[in-house]
Structures are given as C-alpha cells and as structure tokens.
PQR file with spaces between the fields and no chain letter, atoms N, CA, C, O and H, PARSE charges and radii, in Angstrom:
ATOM       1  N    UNK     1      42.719  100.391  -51.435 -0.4000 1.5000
ATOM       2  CA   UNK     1      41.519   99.621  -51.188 -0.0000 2.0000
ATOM       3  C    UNK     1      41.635   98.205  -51.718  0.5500 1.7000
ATOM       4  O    UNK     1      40.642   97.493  -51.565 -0.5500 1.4000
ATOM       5  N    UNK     2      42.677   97.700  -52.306 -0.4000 1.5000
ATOM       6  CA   UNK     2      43.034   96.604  -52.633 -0.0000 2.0000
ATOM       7  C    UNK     2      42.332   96.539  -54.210  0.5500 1.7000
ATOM       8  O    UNK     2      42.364   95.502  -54.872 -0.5500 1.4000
ATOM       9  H    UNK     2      43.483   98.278  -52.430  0.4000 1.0000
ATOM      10  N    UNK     3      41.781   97.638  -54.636 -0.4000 1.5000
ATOM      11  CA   UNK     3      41.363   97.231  -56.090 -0.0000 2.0000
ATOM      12  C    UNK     3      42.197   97.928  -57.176  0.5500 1.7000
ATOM      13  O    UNK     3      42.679   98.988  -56.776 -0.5500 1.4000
ATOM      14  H    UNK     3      41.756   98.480  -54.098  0.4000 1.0000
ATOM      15  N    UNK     4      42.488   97.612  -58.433 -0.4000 1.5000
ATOM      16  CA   UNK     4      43.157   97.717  -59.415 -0.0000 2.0000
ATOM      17  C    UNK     4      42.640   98.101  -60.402  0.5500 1.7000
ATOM      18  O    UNK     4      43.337   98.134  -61.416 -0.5500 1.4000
ATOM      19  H    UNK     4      42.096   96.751  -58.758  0.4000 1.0000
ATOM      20  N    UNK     5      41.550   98.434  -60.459 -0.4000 1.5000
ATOM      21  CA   UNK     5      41.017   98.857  -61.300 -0.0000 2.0000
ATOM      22  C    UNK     5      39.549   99.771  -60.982  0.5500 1.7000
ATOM      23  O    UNK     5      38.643   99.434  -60.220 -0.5500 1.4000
ATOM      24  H    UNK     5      40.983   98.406  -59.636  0.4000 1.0000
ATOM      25  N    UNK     6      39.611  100.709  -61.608 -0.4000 1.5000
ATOM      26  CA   UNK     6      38.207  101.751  -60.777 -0.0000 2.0000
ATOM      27  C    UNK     6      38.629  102.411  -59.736  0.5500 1.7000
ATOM      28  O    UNK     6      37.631  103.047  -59.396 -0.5500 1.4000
ATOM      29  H    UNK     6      40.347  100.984  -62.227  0.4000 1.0000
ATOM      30  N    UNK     7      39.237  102.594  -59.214 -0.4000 1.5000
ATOM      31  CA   UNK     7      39.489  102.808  -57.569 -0.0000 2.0000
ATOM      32  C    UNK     7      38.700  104.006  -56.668  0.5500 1.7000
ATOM      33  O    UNK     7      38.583  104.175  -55.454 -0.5500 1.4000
ATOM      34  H    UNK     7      40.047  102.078  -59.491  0.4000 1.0000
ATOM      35  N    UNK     8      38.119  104.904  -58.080 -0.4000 1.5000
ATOM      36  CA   UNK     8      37.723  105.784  -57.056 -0.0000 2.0000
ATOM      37  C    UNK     8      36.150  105.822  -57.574  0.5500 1.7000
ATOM      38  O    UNK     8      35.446  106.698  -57.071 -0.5500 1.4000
ATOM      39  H    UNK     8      38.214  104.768  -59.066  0.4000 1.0000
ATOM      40  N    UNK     9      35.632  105.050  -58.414 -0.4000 1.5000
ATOM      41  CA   UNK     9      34.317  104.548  -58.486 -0.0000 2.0000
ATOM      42  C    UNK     9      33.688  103.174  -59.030  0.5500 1.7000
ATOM      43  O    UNK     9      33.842  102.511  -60.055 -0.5500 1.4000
ATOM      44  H    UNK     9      36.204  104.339  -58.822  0.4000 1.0000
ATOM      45  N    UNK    10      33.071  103.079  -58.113 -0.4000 1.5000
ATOM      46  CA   UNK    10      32.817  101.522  -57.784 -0.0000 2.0000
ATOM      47  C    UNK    10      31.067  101.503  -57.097  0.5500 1.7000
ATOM      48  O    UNK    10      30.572  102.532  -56.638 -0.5500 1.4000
ATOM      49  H    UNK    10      32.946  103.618  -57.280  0.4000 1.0000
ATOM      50  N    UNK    11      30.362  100.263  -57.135 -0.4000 1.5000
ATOM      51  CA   UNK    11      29.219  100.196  -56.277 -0.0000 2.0000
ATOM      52  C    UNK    11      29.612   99.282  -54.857  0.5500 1.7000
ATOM      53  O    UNK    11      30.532   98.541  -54.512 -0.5500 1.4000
ATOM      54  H    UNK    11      30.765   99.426  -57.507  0.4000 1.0000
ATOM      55  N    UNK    12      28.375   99.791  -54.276 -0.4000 1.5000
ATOM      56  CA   UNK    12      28.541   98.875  -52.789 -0.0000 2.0000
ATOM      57  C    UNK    12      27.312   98.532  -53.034  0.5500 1.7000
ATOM      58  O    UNK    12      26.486   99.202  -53.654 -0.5500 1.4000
ATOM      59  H    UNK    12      27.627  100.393  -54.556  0.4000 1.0000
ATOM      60  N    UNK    13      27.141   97.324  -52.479 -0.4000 1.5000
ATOM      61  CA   UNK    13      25.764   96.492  -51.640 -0.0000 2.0000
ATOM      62  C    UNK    13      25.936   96.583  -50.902  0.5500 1.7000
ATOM      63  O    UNK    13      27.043   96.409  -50.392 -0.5500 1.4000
ATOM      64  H    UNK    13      27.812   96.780  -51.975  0.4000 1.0000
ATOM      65  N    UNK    14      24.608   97.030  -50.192 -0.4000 1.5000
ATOM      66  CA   UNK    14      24.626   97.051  -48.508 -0.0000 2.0000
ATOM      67  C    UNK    14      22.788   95.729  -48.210  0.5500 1.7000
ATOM      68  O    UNK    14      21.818   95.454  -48.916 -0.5500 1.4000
ATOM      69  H    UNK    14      23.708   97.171  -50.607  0.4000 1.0000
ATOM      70  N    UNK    15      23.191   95.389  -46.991 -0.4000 1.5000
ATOM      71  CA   UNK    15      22.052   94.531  -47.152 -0.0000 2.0000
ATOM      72  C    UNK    15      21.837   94.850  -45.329  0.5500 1.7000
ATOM      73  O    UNK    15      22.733   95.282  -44.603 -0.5500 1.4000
ATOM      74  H    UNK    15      23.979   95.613  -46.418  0.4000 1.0000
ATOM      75  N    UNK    16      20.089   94.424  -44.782 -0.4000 1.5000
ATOM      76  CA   UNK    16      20.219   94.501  -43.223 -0.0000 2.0000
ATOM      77  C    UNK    16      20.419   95.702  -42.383  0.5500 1.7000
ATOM      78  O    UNK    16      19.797   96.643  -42.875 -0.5500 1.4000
ATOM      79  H    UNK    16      19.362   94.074  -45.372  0.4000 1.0000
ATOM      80  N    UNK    17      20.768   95.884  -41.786 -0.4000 1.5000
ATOM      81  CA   UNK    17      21.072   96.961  -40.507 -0.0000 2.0000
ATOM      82  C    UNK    17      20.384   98.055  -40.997  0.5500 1.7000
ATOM      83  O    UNK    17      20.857   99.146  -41.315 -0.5500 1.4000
ATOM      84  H    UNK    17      21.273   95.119  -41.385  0.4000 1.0000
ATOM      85  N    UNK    18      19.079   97.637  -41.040 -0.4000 1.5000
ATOM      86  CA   UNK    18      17.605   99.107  -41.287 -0.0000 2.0000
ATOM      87  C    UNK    18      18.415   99.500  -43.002  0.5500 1.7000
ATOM      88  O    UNK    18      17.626  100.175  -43.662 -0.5500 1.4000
ATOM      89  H    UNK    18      18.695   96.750  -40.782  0.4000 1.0000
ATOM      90  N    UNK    19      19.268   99.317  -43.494 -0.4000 1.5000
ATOM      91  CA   UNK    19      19.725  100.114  -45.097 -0.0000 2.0000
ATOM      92  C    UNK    19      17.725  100.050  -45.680  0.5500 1.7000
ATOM      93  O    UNK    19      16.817   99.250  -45.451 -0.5500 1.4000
ATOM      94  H    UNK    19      19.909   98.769  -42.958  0.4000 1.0000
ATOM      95  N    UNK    20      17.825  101.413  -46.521 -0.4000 1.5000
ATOM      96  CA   UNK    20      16.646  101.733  -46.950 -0.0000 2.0000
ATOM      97  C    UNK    20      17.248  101.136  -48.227  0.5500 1.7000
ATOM      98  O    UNK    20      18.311  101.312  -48.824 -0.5500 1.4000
ATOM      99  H    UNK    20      18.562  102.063  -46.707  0.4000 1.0000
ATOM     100  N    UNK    21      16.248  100.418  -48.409 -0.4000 1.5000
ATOM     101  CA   UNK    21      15.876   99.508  -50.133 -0.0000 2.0000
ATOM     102  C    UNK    21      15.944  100.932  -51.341  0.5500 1.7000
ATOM     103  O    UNK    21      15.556  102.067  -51.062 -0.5500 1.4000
ATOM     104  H    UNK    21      15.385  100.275  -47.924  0.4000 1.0000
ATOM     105  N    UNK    22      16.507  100.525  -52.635 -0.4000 1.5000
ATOM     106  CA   UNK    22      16.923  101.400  -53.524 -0.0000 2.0000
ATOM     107  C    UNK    22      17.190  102.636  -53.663  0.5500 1.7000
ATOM     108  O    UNK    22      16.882  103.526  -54.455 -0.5500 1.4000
ATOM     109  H    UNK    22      16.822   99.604  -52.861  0.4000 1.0000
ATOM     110  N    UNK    23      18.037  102.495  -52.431 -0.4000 1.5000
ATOM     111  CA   UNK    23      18.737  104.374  -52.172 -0.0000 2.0000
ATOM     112  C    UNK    23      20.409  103.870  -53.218  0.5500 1.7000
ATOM     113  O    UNK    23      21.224  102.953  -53.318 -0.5500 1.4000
ATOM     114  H    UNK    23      18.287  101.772  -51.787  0.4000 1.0000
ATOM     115  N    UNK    24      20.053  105.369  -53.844 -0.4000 1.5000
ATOM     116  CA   UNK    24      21.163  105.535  -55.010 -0.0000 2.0000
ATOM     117  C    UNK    24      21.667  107.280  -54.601  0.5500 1.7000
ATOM     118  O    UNK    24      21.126  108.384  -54.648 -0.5500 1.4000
ATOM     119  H    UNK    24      19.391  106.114  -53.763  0.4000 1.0000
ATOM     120  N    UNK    25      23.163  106.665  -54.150 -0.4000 1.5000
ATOM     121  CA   UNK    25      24.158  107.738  -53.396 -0.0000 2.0000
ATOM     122  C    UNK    25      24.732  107.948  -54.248  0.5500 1.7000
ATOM     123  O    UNK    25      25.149  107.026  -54.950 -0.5500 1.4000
ATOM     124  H    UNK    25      23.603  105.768  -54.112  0.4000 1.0000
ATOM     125  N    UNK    26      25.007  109.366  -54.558 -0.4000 1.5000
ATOM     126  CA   UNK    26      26.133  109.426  -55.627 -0.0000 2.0000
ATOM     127  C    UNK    26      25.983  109.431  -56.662  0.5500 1.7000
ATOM     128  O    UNK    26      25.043  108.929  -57.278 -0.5500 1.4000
ATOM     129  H    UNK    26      24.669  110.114  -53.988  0.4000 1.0000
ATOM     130  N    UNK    27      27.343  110.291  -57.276 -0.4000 1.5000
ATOM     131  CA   UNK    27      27.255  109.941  -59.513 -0.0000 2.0000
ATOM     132  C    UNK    27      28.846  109.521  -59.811  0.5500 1.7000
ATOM     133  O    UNK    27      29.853  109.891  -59.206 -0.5500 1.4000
ATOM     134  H    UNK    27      28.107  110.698  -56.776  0.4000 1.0000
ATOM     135  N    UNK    28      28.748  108.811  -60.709 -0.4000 1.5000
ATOM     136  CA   UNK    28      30.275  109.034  -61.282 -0.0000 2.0000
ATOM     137  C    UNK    28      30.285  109.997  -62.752  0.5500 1.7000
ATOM     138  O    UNK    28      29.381  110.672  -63.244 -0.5500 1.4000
ATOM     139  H    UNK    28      27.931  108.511  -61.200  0.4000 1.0000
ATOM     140  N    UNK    29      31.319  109.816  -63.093 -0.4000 1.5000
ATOM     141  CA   UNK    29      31.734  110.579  -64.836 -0.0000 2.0000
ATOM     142  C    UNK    29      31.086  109.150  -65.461  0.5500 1.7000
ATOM     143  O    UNK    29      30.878  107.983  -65.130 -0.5500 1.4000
ATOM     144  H    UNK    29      32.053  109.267  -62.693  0.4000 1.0000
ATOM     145  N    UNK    30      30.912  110.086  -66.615 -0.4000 1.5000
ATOM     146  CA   UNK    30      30.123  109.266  -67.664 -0.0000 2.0000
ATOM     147  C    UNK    30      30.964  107.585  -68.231  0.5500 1.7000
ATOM     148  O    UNK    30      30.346  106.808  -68.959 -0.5500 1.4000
ATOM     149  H    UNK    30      31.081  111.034  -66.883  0.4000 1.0000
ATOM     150  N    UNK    31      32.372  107.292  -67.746 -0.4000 1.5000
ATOM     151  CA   UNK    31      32.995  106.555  -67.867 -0.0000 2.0000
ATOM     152  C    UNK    31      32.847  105.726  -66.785  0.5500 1.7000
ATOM     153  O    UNK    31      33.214  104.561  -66.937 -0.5500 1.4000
ATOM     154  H    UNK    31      32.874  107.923  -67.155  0.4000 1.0000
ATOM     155  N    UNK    32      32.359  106.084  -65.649 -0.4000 1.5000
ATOM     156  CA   UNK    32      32.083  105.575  -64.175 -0.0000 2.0000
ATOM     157  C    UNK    32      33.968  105.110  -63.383  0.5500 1.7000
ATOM     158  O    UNK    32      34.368  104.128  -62.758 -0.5500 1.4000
ATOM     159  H    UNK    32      32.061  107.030  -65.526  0.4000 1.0000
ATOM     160  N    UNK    33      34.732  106.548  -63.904 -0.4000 1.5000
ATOM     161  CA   UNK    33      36.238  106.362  -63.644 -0.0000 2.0000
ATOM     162  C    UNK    33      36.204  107.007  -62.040  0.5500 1.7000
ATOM     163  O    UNK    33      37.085  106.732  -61.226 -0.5500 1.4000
ATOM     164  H    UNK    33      34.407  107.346  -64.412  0.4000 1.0000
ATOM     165  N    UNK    34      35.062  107.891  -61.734 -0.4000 1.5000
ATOM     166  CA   UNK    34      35.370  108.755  -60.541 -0.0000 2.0000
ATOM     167  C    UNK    34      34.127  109.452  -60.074  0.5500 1.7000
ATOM     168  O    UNK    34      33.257  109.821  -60.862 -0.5500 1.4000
ATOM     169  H    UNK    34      34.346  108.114  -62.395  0.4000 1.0000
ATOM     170  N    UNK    35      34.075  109.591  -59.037 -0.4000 1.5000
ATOM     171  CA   UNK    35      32.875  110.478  -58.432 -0.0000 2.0000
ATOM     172  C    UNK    35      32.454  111.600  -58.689  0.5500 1.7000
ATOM     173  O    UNK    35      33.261  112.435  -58.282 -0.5500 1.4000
ATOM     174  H    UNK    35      34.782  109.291  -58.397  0.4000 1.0000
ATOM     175  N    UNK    36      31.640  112.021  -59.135 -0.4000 1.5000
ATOM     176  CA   UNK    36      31.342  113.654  -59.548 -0.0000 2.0000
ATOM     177  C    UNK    36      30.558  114.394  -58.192  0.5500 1.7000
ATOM     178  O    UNK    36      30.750  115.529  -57.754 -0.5500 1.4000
ATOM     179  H    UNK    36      30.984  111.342  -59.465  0.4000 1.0000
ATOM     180  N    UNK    37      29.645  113.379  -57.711 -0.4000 1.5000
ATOM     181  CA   UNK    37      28.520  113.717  -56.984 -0.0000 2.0000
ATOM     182  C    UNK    37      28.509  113.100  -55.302  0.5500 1.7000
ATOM     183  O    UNK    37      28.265  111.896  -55.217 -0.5500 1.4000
ATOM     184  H    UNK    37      29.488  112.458  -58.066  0.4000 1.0000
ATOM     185  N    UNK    38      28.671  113.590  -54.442 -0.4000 1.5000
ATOM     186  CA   UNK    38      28.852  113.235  -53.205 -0.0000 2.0000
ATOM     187  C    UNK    38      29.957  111.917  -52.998  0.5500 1.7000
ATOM     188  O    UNK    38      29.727  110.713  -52.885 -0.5500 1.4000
ATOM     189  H    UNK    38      28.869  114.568  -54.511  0.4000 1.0000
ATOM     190  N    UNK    39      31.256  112.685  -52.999 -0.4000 1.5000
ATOM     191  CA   UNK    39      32.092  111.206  -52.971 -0.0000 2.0000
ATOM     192  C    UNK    39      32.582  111.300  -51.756  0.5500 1.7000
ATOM     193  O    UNK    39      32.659  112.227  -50.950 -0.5500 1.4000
ATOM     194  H    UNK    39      31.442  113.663  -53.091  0.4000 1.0000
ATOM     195  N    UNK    40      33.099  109.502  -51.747 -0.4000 1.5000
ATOM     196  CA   UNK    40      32.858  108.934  -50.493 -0.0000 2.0000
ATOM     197  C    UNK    40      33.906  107.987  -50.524  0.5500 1.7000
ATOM     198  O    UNK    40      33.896  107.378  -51.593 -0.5500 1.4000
ATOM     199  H    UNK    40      33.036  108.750  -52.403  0.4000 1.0000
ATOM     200  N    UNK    41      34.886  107.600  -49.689 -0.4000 1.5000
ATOM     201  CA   UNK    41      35.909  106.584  -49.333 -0.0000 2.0000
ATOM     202  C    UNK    41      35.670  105.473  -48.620  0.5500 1.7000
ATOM     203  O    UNK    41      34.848  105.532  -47.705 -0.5500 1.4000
ATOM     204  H    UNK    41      34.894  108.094  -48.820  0.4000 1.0000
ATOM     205  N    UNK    42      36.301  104.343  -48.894 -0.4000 1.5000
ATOM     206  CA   UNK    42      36.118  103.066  -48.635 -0.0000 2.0000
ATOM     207  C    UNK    42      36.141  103.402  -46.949  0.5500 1.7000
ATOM     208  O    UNK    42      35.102  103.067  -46.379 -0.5500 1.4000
ATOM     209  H    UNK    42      36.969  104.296  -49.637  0.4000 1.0000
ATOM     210  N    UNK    43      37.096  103.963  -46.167 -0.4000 1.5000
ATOM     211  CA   UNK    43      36.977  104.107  -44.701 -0.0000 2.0000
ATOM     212  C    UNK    43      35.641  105.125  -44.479  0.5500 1.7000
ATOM     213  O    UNK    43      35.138  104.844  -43.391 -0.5500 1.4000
ATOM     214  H    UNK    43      37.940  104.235  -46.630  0.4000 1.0000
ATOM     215  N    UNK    44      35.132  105.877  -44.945 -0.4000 1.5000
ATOM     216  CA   UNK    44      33.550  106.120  -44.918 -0.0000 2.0000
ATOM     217  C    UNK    44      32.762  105.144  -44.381  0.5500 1.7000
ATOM     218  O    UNK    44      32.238  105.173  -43.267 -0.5500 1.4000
ATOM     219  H    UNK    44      35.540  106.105  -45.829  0.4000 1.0000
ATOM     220  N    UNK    45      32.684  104.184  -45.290 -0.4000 1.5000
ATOM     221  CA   UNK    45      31.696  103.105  -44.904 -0.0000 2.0000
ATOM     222  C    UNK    45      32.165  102.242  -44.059  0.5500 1.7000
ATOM     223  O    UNK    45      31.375  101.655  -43.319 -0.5500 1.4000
ATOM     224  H    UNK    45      33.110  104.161  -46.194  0.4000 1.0000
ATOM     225  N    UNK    46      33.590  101.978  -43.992 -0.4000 1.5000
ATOM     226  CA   UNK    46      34.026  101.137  -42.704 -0.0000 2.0000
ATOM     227  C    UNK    46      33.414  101.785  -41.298  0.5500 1.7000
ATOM     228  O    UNK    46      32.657  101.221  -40.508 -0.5500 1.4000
ATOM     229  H    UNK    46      34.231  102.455  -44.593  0.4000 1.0000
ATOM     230  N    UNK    47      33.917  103.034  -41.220 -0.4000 1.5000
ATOM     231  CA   UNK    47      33.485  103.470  -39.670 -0.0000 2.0000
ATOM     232  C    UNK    47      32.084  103.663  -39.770  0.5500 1.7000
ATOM     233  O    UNK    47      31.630  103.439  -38.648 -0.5500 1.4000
ATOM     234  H    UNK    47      34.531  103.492  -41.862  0.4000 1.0000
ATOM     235  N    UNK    48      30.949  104.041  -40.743 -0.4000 1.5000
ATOM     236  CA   UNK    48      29.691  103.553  -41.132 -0.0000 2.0000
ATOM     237  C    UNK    48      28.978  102.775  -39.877  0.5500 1.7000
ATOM     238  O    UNK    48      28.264  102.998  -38.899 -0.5500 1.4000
ATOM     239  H    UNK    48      31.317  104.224  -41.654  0.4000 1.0000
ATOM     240  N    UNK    49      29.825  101.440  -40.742 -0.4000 1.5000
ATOM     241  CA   UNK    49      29.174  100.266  -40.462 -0.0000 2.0000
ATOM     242  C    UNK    49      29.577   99.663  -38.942  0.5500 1.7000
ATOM     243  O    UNK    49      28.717   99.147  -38.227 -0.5500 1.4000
ATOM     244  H    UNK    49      30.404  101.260  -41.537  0.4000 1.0000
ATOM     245  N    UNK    50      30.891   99.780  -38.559 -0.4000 1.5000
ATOM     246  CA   UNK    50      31.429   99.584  -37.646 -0.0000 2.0000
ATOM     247  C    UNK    50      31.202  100.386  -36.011  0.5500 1.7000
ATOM     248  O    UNK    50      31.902  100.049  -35.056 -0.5500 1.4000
ATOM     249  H    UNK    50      31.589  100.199  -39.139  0.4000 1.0000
C-alpha cells in the first residue's frame, strides 16, 4: 500500500458520494498495529469507490 509503517491499521477519510457523517468501521488492537474488528484492505475501498 505504499506505507511503512502501520500497514494493516490505519484511518481513512472519506468525504461526498452520500458517505454517512461519523460512521466508525472497525477496531484495531489496543496499539492500533492491526484490525481486530471487521478488517478491510486498501483494494476494498478502491473498488468501493471506483
């Protein structure tokens, strides 16, 4: 995903295209190193959005 750090938890902003205002997807570990709770890949949201 081109990142170096975090790689498998991270936030997104989404802004526009109807996105419902303060929807919170997901958990990470208490370190925020990885997804615990509905995880999801960067090509997820590519074909998403696309």
């Amino acid at each position: 995903t081109g990142r170096d750090h975090h790689p498998h938890g991270f936030t997104v902003w989404l802004a526009g295209a109807g996105v419902k205002r303060g929807t919170i997807h997901g958990r990470t570990d208490e370190l925020g190193f990885h997804a615990v709770e509905n995880p999801h890949y960067v090509t997820d949201l590519h074909a998403t959005v696309l």
